[in-house]
C-alpha positions as CSV (number, residue, x, y, z in Angstrom):
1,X,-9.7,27.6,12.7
2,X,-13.0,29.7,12.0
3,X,-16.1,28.0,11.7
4,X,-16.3,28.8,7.8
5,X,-12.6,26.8,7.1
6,X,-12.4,23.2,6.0
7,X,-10.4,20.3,5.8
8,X,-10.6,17.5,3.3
9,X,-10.3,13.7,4.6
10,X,-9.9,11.2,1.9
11,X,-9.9,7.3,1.6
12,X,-8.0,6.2,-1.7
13,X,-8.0,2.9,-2.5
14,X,-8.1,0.4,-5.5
15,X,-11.7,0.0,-5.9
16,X,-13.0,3.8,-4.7
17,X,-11.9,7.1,-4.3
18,X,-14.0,8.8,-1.0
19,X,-13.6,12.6,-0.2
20,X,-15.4,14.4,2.7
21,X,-15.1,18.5,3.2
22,X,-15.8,18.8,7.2
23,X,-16.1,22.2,9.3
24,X,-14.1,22.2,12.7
25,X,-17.3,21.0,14.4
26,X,-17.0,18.3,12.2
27,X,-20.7,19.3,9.6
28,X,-19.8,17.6,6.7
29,X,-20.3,20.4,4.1
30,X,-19.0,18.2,0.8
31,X,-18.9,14.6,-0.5
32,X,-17.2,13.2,-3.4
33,X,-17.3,9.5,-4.4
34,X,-15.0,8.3,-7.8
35,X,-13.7,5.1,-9.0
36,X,-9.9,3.9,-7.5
37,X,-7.1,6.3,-7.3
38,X,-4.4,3.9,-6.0
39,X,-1.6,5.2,-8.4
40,X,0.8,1.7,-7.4
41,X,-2.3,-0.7,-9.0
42,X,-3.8,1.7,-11.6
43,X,-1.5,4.0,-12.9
44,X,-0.5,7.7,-12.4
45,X,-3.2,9.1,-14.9
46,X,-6.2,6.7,-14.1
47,X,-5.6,7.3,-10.3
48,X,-5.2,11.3,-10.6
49,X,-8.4,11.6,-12.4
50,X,-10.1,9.6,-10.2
51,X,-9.1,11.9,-7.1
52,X,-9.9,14.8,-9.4
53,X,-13.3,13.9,-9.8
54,X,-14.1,12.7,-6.2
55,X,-12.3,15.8,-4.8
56,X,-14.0,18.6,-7.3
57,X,-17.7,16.6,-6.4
58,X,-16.7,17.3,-2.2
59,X,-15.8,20.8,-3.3
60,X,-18.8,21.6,-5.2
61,X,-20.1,25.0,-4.6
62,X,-17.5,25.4,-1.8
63,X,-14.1,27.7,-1.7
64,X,-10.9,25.7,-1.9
65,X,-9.4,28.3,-0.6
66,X,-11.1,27.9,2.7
67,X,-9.6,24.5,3.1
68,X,-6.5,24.5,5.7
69,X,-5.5,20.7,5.7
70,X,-6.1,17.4,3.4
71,X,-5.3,14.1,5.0
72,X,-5.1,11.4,2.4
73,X,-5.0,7.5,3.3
74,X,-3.2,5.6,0.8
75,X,-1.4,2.0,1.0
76,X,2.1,2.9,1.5
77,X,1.2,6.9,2.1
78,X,3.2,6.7,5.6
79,X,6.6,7.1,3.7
80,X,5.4,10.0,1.2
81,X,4.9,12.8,3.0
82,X,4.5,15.2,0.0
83,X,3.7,12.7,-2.6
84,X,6.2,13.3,-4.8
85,X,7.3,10.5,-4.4
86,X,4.5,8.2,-5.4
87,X,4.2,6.4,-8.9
88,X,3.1,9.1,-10.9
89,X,3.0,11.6,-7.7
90,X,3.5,14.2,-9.8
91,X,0.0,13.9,-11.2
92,X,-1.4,14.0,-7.5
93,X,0.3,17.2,-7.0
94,X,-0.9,18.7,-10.6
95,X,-4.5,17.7,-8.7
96,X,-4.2,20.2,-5.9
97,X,-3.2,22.8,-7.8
98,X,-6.3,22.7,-10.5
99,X,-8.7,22.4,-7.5
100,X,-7.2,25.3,-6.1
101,X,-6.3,24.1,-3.2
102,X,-2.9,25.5,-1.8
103,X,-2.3,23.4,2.4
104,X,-0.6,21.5,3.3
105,X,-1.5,17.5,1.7
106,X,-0.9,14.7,4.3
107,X,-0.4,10.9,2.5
108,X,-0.8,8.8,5.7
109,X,-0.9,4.9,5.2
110,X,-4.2,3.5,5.1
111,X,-3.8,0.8,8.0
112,X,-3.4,3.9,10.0
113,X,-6.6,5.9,8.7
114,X,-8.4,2.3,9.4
115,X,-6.8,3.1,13.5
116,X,-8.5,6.0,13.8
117,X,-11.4,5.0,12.2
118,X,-12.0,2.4,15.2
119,X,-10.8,4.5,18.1
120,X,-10.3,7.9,19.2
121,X,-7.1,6.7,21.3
122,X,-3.5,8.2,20.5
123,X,-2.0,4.7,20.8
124,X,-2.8,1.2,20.5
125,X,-2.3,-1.5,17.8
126,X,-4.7,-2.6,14.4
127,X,-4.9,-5.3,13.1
128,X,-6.6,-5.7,9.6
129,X,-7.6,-8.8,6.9
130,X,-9.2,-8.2,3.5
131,X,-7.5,-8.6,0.5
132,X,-4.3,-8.2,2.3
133,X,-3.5,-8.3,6.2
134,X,-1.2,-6.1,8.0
135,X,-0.7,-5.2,12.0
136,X,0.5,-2.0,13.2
137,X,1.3,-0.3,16.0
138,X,0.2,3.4,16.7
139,X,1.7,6.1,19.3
140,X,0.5,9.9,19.2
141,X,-1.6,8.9,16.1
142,X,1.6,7.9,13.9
143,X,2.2,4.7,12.5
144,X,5.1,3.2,15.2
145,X,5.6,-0.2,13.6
146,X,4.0,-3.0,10.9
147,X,3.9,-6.3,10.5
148,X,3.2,-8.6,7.6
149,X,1.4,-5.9,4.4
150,X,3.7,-7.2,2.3
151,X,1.1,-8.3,-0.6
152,X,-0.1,-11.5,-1.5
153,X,3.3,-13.0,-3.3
154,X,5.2,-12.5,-0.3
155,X,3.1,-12.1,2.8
156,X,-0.7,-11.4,3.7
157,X,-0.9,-14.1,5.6
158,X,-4.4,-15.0,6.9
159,X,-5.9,-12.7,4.8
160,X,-8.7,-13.0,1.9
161,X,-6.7,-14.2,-0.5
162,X,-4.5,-16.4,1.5
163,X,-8.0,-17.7,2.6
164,X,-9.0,-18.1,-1.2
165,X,-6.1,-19.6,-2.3
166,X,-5.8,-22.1,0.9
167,X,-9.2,-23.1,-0.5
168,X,-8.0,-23.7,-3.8
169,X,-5.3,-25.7,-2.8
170,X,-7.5,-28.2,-0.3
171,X,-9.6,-28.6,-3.7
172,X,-6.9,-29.8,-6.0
173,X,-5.8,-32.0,-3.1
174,X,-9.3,-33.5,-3.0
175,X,-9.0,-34.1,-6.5
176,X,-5.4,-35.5,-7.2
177,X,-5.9,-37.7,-4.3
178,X,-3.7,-36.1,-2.0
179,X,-5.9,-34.9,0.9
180,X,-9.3,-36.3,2.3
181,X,-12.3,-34.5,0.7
182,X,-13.8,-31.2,1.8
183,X,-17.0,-29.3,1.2
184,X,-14.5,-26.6,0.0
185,X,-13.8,-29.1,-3.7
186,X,-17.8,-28.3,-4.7
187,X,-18.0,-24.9,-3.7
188,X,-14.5,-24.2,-5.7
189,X,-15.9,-25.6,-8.4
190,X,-19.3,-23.9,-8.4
191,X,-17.7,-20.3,-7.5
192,X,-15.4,-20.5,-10.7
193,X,-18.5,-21.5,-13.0
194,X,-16.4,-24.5,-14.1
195,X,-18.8,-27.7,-15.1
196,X,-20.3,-30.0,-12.6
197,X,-17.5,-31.9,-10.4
198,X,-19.3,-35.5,-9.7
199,X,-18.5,-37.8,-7.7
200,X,-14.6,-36.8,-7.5
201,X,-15.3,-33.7,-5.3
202,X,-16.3,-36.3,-2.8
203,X,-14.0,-38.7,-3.6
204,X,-10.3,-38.3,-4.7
205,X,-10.2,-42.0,-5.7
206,X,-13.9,-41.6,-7.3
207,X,-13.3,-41.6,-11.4
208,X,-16.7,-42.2,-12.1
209,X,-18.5,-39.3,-14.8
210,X,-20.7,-36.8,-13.5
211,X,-24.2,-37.9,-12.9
212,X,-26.7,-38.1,-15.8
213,X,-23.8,-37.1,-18.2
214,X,-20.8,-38.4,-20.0
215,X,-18.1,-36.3,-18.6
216,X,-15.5,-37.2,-16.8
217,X,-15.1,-35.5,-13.1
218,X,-13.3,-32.5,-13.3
219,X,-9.6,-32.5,-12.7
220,X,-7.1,-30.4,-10.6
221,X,-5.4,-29.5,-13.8
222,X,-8.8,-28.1,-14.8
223,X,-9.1,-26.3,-11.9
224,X,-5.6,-24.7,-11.8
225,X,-6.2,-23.6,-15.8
226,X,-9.6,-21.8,-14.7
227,X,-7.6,-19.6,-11.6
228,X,-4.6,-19.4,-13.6
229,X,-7.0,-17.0,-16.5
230,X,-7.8,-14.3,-13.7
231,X,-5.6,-12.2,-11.9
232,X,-4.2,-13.6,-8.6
233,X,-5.6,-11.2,-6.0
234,X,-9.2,-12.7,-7.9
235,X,-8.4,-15.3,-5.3
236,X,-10.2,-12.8,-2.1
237,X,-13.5,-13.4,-3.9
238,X,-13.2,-17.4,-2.7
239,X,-12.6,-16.5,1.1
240,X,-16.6,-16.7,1.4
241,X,-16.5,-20.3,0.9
242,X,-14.8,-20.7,4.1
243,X,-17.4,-19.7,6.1
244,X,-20.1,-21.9,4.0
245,X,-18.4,-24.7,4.7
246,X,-17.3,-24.2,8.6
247,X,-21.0,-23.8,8.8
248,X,-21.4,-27.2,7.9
249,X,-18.4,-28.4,10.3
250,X,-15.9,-29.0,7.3
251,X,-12.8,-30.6,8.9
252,X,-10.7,-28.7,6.2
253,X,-12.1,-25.5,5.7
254,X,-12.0,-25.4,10.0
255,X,-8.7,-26.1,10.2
256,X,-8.1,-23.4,7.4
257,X,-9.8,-20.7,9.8
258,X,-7.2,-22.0,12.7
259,X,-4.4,-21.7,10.6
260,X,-5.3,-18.7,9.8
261,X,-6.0,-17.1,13.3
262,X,-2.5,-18.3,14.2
263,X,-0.9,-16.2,11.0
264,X,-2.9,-13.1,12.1
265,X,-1.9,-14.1,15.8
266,X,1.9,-13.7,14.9
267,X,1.4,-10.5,13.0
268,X,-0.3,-8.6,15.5
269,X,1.8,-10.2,18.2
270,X,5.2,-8.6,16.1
271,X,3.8,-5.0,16.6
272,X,1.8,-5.6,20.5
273,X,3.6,-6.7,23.4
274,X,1.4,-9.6,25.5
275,X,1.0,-6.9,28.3
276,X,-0.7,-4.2,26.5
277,X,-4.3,-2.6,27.6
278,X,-4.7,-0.5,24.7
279,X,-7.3,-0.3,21.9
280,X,-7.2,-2.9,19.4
281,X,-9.3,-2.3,16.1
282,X,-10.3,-5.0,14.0
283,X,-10.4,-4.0,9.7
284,X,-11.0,-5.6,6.7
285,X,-13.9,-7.6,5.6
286,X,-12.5,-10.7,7.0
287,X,-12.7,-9.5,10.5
288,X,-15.5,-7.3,10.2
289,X,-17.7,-9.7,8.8
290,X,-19.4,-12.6,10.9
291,X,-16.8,-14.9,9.5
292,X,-14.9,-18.6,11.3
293,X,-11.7,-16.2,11.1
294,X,-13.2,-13.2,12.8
295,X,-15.0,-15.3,15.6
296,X,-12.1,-17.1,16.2
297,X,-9.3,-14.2,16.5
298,X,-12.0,-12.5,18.9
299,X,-11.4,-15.1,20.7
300,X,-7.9,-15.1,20.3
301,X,-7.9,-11.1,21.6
302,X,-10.0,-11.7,24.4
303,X,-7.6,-14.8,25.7
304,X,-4.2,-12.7,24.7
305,X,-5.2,-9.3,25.6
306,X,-7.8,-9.8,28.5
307,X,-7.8,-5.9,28.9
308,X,-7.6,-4.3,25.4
309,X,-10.8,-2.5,24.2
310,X,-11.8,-3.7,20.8
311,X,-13.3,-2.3,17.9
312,X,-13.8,-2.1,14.2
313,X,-13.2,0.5,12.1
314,X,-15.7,2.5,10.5
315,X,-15.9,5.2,7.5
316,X,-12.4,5.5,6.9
317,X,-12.9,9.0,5.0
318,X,-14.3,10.4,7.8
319,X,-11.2,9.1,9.8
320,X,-8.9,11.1,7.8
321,X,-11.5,14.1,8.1
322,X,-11.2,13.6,12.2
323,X,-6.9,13.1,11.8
324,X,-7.0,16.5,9.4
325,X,-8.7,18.4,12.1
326,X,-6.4,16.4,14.8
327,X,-3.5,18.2,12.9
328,X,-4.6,21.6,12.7
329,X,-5.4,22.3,15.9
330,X,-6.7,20.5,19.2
331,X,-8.1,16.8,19.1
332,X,-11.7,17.2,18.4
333,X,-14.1,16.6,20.9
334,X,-16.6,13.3,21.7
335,X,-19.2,15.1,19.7
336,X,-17.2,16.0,16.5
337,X,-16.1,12.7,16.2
338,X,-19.8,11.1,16.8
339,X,-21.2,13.5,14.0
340,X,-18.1,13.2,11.6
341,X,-19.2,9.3,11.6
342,X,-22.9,9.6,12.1
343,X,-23.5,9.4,8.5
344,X,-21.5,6.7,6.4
345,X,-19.8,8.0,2.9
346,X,-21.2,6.4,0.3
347,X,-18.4,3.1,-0.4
């Protein structure tokens, strides 16, 4: 490619829509930032306007003609190579042609844009927990094979809202009397704005009213009514708690963390076999925060895979930038890549 072509790398999800325009040499020349453009979670029209806008902002006083190659990270993206197939794909397609934009459109799946947004390698394994949690393994910068991702009615284990819900459920078990009490029953309580707890968050077999009022303790079916109102991936935002109360050397919440290691431990171990050296890259808030979960399955990596590099991933738009000019032509050098991610997109 000449120095004045262009490839767009983009980072759809269902909270933002990111879009960088890079040069070979990897100068970002265009940004573009819109709400999510997840068709599956949002619908075909909300989600095509969404990477309308991002992608006409990264465009902005640029030729679309000069653009040679898109990459486009999207959960479930690795089995749509042309899009057409996605909810509403058509709409996505309708996209490109307003824009002007006439290359060739790559929908790779997300958990692998998050690979090569922690390594540079052609091969290794991922392993990722946020909302969801997922494992892959990569060879020559394809998705090989995945583990778990299969959303949080049927899989996801170890992830934010398995952690959320696990939580929940050590709360309700505090309350009904069924399990010994946890830090976790208060901070339940307080997270979902729900009225003071008393003595029963304590003590299961406590009936006594809150303190300085005449209420009654809260009760699990009061609980379960309060997470029953929101959606149930609204369980994620709880996963905090956890590490509150592993700080203060909860007995629940720690065993929680361990059961979750173990879950993320059998994922990853699906897709890596225990002699592998190559990269590893941690995603997802759970293991890219200081969290109980991602202390503990470093610890886990480093015992398992004395030999594997790890790392987290970074700016996942400016992963699909780097796999764009991957595809195009040679793998870009050291350099690119450092100046592709020297300046996070705006998340």
């Amino acid at each position: 490619m000449t120095d004045e072509a262009l490839v767009l790398g983009l980072d759809v999800g269902g909270t933002s829509t990111r879009v960088l325009a890079v040069t070979p040499r990897g100068v970002r020349r265009g940004a573009g930032r819109a709400s999510g453009g997840n068709p599956t979670g949002l619908g075909p029209e909300r989600a095509a306007a969404a990477l309308a806008e991002a992608v006409e902002q990264a465009l902005t006083g640029l030729d679309p003609a000069a653009v040679r190659h898109v990459v486009l990270g999207l959960a479930g993206g690795g089995a749509l190579p042309s899009g057409e197939d996605l909810p509403g794909g058509q709409a996505f397609t309708q996209v490109w042609a307003r824009v002007g934009i006439r290359c060739p459109v790559e929908y790779e799946p997300d958990a692998l844009i998050a690979f090569a947004a922690g390594t540079a390698a052609a091969e290794g394994s991922l392993l990722l927990s946020g909302t969801g949690a997922v494992a892959i393994a990569v060879k020559d910068r394809a998705m090989a094979a995945r583990s778990d991702g299969h959303g949080w009615l049927l899989g996801d284990r170890g992830s934010g809202f398995w952690l959320g819900r696990q939580a929940v459920l050590a709360a309700m078990a505090a309350l009904d009397g069924e399990g010994p009490a946890t830090a976790l029953t208060g901070l339940v309580i307080e997270s979902l704005r729900l009225r003071p707890a008393g003595p029963g968050t304590a003590s299961a077999s406590d009936s006594a009213s809150s303190p300085g009022t005449d209420e009654p303790p809260l009760t699990a079916r009061e609980l379960v009514a309060a997470v029953m109102a929101e959606p149930p991936t609204a369980l994620a935002r709880l996963a905090p708690l956890l590490t509150t109360a592993c700080a203060a050397h909860d007995p629940v919440a720690e065993a929680i963390a361990d059961r979750a290691v173990e879950h993320l431990a059998q994922t990853l171990t699906t897709v890596r076999t225990s002699d592998a050296a190559s990269p590893i890259v941690l995603a997802g808030s759970i293991l890219t925060n200081p969290t109980p979960v991602a202390e503990r399955v470093r610890r886990m990596l480093r015992e398992r895979w004395p030999d594997a590099p790890v790392s987290e991933a970074l700016d996942g738009a400016a992963a699909a930038a780097w796999l764009a000019l991957a595809r195009v032509g040679p793998v870009p050098p050291s350099e690119v890549r450092e100046r592709l991610f020297s300046i996070p997109t705006a998340s």
